[in-house]
C-alpha positions in Angstrom: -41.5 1.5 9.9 -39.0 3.1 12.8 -36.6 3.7 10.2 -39.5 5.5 8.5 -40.3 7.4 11.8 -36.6 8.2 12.7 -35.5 10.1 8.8 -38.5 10.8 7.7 -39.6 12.0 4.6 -36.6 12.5 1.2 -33.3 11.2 3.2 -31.2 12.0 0.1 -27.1 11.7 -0.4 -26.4 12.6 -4.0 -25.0 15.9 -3.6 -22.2 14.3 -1.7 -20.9 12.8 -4.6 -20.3 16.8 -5.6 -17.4 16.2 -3.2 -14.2 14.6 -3.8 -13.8 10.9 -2.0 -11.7 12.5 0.9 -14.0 15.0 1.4 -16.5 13.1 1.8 -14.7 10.5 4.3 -13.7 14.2 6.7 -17.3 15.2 6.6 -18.7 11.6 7.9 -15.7 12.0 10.6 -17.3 15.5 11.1 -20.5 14.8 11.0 -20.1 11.9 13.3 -18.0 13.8 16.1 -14.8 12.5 15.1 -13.2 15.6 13.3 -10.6 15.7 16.2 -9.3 11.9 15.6 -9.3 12.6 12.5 -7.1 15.8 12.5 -4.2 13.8 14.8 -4.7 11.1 12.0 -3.5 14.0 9.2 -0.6 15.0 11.9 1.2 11.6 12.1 3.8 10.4 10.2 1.3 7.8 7.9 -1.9 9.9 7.6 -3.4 7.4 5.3 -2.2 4.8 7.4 -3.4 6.5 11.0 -6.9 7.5 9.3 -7.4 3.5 8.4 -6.9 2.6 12.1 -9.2 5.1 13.2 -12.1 2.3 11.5 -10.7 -0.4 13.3 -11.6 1.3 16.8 -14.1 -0.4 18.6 -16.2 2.6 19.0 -17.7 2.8 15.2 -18.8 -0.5 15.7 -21.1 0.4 18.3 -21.9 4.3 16.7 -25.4 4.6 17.2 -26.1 8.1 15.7 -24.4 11.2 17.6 -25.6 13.1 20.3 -27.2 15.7 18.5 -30.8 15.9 16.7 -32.5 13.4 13.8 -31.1 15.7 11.1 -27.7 15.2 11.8 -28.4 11.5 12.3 -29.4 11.8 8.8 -26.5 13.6 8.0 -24.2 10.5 8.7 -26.7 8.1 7.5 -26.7 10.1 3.8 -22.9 10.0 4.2 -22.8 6.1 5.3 -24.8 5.7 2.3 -22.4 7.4 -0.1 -19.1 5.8 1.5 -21.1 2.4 0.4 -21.6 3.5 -2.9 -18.3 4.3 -3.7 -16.4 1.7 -2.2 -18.8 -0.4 -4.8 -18.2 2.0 -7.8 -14.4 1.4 -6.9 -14.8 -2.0 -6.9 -16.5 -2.3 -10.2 -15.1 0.3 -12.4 -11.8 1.7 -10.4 -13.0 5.2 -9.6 -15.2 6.6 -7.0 -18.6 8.5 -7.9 -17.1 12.1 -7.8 -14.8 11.4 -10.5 -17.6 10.0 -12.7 -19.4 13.5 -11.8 -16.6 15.5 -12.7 -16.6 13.1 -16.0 -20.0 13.6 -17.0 -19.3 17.5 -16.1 -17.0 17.0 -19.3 -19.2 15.8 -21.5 -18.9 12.0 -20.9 -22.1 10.1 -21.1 -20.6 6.3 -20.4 -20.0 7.9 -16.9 -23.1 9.4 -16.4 -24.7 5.8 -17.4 -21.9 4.1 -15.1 -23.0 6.2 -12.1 -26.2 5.6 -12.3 -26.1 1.5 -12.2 -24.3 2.5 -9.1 -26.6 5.1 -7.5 -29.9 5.9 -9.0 -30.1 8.6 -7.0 -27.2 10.8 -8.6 -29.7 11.3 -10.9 -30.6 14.2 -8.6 -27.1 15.7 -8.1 -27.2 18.7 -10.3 -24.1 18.3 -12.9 -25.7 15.1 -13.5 -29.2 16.4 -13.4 -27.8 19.2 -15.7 -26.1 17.0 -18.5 -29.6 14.7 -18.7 -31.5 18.3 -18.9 -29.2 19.3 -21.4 -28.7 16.0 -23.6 -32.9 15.5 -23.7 
């Protein structure tokens, strides 16, 4: 129920996956007051490398929403949530969610069915919304 209280009403990530993987990863830094780590991350010598570190820092252990108002706490929630569902999408089929979007943009239904056991709720991001509008 304080979850409830604290979001609100239609807490909803699938227009994220519109967004490439990286993307998504610099607007959770972003979004979560970190866009400044992770610009000396893209500086070093190993950005992928420096960028991995940057989870291993005590400090995102004990994140508990930024200083700023309930809608960007649902901001990084929505993105936590999307993170999640592409680290299992790579997992189980090798590619994250995007590239299934950009799939189904082409045309390619086992993708669009793939996403969805995934994320229901990319059922509401609009090339996938589009294709199921267009194939019914």
């Amino acid at each position: 129920m304080k979850k409830q209280v604290l979001l609100g009403e239609g807490l909803s990530w699938a227009n994220i996956y519109e967004h490439t993987f990286n993307e998504q990863i610099a607007l959770l830094f972003s979004a979560s007051g970190r866009a400044e780590k992770l610009h000396e991350a893209a500086q070093s010598d190993d950005p992928t490398q420096a960028a991995i570190d940057l989870f291993k820092n005590d400090e995102f252990d004990y994140f508990n929403g930024s200083e700023g108002s309930i809608s960007q706490k649902r901001e990084v929630i929505s993105l936590i949530i999307a993170l999640k569902r592409n680290i299992l999408s790579m997992m189980l089929f090798d590619r994250t969610l995007d590239k299934m979007v950009e799939e189904v943009k082409s045309g390619n239904d086992k993708s669009l069915f793939l996403a969805v056991s995934i994320d229901r709720s990319i059922v509401t991001c609009p090339p996938i919304s589009d294709r199921i509008a267009r194939v019914c």
